[in-house]
N, C-alpha and C positions, 0 to 999 in steps of 0.2 A: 151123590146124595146118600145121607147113611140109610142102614135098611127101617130101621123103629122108623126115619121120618115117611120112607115109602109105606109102610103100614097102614100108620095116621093119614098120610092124604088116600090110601084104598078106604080109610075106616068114614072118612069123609066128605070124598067128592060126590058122593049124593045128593048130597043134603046140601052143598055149598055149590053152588055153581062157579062162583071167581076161582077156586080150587079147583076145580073140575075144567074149568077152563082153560086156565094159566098151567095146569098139569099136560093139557093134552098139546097145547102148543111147546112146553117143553120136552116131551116124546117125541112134538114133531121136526123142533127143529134141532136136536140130537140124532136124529135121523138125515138130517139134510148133512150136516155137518160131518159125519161119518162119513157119507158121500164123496165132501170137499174132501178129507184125509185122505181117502183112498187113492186119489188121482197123485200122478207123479207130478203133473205141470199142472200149475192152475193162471190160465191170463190175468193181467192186470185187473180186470171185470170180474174175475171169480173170487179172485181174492180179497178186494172189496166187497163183495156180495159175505164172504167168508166170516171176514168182519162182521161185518154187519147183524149177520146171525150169531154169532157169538155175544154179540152186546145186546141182544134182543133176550139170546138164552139167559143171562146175569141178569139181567134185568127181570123178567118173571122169574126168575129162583129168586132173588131179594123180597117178590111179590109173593111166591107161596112161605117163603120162612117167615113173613110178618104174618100170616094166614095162619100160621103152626102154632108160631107161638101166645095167639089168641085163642086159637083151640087147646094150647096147652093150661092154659091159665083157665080156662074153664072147667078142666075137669076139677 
């Protein structure tokens, strides 16, 4: 994520909650995911689980960029 849009969701996950939300599950599951990286072997169960988190993280990034760009158009 570029850095201005990190700014904009710091300058406004107060005030927004779905931002604030959809930010912190993608913190968290960038965190999980780094996790899966790290491992040399991941089971057939992890890797799926892998997935899964990856289509979860695209999916709320799609949800904060439509968030951004409503904030952007309001200023």
């Amino acid at each position: 994520m570029e850095q201005t849009d990190i700014e904009l969701i710091e300058r406004w996950k107060e005030t927004e909650p779905d931002l604030r939300r959809l930010w912190e599950e993608h913190l968290e599951f960038e965190e999980q995911l780094e996790a899966f990286n790290k491992r040399v072997y991941l089971t057939p169960t992890e890797q799926m689980e892998r997935k899964t988190l990856q289509k979860k993280k695209l999916k709320g990034r799609d949800q904060i960029e439509r968030i951004l760009a409503q904030l952007r158009q309001r200023r």
